[in-house]
ZAMARGU-4260 file (C-alpha; in steps of 0.2 Angstrom, whole numbers, plus 5000, padded with zeros to 4 digits):
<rodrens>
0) 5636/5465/5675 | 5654/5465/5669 | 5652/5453/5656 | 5634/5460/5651 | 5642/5481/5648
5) 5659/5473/5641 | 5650/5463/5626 | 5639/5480/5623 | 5655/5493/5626 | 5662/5480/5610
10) 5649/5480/5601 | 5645/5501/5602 | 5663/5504/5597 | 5665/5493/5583 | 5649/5501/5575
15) 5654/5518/5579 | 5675/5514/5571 | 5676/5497/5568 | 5691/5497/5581 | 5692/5482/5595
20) 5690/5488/5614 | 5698/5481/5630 | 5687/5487/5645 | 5677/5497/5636 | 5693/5508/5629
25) 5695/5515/5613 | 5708/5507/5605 | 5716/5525/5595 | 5718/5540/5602 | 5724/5531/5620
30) 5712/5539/5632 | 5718/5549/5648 | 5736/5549/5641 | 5742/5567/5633 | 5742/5569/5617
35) 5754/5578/5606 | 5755/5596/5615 | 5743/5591/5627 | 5745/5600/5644 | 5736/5594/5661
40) 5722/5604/5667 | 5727/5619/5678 | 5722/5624/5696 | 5706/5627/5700 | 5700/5648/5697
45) 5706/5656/5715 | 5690/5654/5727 | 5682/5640/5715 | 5677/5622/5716 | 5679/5616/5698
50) 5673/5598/5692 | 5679/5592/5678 | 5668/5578/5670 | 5679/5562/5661 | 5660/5553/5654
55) 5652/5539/5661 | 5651/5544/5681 | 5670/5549/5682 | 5673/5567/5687 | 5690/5575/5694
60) 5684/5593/5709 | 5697/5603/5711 | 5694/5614/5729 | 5699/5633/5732 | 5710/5625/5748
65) 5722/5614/5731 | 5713/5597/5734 | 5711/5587/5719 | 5698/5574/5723 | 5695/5560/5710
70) 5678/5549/5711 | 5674/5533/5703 | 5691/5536/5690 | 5686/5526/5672 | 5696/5539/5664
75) 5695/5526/5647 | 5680/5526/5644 | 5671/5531/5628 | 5666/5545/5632 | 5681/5552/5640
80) 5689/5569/5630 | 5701/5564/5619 | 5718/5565/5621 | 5717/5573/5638 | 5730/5571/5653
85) 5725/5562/5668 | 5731/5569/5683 | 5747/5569/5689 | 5742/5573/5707 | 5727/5566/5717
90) 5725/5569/5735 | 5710/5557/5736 | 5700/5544/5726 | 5685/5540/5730 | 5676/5524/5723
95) 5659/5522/5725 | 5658/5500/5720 | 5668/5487/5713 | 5663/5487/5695 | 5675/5487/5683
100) 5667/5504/5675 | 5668/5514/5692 | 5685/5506/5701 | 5693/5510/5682 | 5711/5517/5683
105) 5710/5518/5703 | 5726/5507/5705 | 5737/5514/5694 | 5730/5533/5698 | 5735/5527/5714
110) 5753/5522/5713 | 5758/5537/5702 | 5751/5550/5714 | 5752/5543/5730 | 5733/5546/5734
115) 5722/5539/5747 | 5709/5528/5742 | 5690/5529/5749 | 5678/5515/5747 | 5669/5502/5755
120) 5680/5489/5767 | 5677/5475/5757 | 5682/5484/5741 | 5697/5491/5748 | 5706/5474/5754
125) 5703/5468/5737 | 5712/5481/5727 | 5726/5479/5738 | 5734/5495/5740 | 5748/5500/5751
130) 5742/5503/5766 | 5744/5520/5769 | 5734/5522/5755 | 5720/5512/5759 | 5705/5519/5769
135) 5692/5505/5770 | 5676/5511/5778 | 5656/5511/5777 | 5643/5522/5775 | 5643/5534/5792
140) 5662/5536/5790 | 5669/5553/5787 | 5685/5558/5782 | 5694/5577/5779 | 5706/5579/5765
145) 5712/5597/5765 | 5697/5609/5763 | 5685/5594/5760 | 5673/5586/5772 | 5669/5569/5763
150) 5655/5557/5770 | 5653/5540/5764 | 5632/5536/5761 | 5622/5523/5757 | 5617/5517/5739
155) 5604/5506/5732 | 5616/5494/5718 | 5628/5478/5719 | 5645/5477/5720 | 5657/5465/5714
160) 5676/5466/5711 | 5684/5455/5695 | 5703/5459/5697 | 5705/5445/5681 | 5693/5447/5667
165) 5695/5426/5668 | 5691/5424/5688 | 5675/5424/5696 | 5670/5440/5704 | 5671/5443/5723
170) 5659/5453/5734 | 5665/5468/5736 | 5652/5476/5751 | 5638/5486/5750 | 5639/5501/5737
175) 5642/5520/5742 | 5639/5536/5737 | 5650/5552/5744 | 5646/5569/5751 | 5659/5580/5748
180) 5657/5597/5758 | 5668/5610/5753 | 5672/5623/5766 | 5667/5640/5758 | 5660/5631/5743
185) 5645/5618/5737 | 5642/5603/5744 | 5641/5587/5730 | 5634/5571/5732 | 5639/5559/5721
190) 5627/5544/5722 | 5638/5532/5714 | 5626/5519/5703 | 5610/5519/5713 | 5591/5519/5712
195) 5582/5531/5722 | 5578/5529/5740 | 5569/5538/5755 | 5587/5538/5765 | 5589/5552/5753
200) 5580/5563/5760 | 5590/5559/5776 | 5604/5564/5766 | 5597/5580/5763 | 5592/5586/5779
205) 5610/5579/5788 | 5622/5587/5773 | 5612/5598/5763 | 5618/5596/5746 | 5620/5609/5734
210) 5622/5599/5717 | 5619/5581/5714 | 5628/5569/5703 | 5616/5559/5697 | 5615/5544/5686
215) 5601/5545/5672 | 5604/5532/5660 | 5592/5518/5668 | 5595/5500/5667 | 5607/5498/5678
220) 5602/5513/5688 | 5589/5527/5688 | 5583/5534/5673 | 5575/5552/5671 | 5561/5550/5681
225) 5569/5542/5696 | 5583/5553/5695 | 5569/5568/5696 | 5561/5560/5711 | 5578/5556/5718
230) 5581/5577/5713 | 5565/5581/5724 | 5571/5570/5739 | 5587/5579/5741 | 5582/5596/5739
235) 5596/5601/5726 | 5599/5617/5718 | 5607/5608/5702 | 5610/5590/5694 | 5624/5586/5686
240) 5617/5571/5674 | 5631/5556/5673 | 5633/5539/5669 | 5622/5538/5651 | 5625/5536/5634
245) 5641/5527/5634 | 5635/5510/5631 | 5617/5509/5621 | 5605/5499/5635 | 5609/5519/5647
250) 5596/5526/5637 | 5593/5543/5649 | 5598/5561/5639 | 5598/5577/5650 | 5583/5584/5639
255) 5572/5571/5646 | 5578/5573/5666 | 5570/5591/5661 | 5555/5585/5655 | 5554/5575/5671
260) 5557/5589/5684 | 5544/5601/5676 | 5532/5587/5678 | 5535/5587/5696 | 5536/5604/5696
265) 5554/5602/5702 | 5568/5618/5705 | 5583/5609/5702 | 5594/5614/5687 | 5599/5603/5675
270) 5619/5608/5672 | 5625/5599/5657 | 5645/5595/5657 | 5656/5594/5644 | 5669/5579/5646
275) 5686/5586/5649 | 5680/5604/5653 | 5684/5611/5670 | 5668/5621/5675 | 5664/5629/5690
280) 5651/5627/5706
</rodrens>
């Protein structure tokens, strides 16, 4: 898969500036590092959970108790905002698989802020963080970080860990999604790269999700109409659409997981996010 989404990251950047990529990053402005009079984001709005979207299915939630929680941190991928300042402290990452376009920055997010990092065992041992930092588990494993509940879920993908773009991969266990209940707040699901399943609806009668991030782009994942199925299994009040449009094969726009869900007749909302924008849930 790596191989595969590198050639096409390439190919989409040279069409759109002619410039060369290295893991699908834009060679000028340097993603996720401040630009001129840049300033970090601040603190989340008093009594808020804001999530910040960084493109592809990288998103930063800042809680109302100050944790800063960030899953599946590519902040260099094409889509990230421009000239915006990754975050200089992280109580948590989460990762839902080992490929390159989800693990991203993990490492390096990691030794600057000192944050604990959440993802399958398998995964974990092959980053090789500290091990303080390092919190190995499986789907059924829960784990508090301040005023968040975060519950590690099953997920229908692969998962495969290539440290050396010139190495073979290595299995890197079975892939995850998180629940992320907020103590006065939403509860998220992140489902990480997945197609839908019936354990979702599991998920929804266990955690009772509010808002779903859900991948749209097809392919490698659901596209709209499995991501309106997937919508309908968990019982969600709104979907936050995520990983499509940064390569060409994720084909999935926002307007047609609308279409979808009022052909099923589906409640859910559609919220759209701007990459780099802190909005509230």
């Amino acid at each position: 898969m790596r191989t595969q989404l590198m050639a096409v990251v390439v190919g989409a950047l040279v069409a759109l500036g002619g410039t060369a990529a290295a893991q699908g990053t834009p060679a000028a402005p340097a993603q996720g590092k401040a630009a001129a009079g840049a300033k970090a984001p601040a603190a989340a709005t008093k009594g808020k959970t804001e999530v910040t979207w960084w493109g592809h299915a990288a998103f930063i939630v800042r809680t109302p108790g100050g944790a800063v929680i960030a899953i599946d941190p590519w902040l260099t991928n094409p889509k990230a905002p421009q000239g915006a300042a990754q975050p200089e402290a992280l109580d948590a990452i989460l990762v839902t698989h080992g490929h390159f376009d989800h693990v991203g920055e993990t490492k390096a997010l990691a030794q600057k802020t000192g944050a604990k990092v959440f993802g399958s065992f398998e995964l974990i041992n092959l980053l090789g963080l500290p091990e303080a930092q390092a919190v190995g588990a499986n789907a059924g494993g829960t784990f508090k970080v301040k005023d968040a509940t975060i519950h590690l879920v099953e997920a229908v993908h692969s998962s495969s860990y290539q440290a050396d773009p010139k190495a073979s991969a290595q299995y890197a266990g079975a892939p995850l999604g998180f629940v992320v209940a907020i103590d006065n707040g939403p509860t998220l699901y992140h489902a990480g790269d997945t197609g839908p399943f019936e354990g979702m609806a599991l998920i929804a009668a266990q955690f009772k999700p509010t808002v779903a991030m859900l991948p749209i782009g097809g392919h490698f994942t659901m596209g709209p109409a499995e991501a309106a199925q997937a919508a309908r299994l968990l019982k969600v009040k709104s979907i936050v659409p995520m990983h499509y449009g940064t390569f060409p094969l994720l084909q999935g726009t926002p307007d047609a997981l609308r279409g979808e869900l009022k052909t099923l007749r589906g409640p859910a909302k559609v919220v759209d996010l701007e990459p780099g924008k802190a909005t509230a849930l």
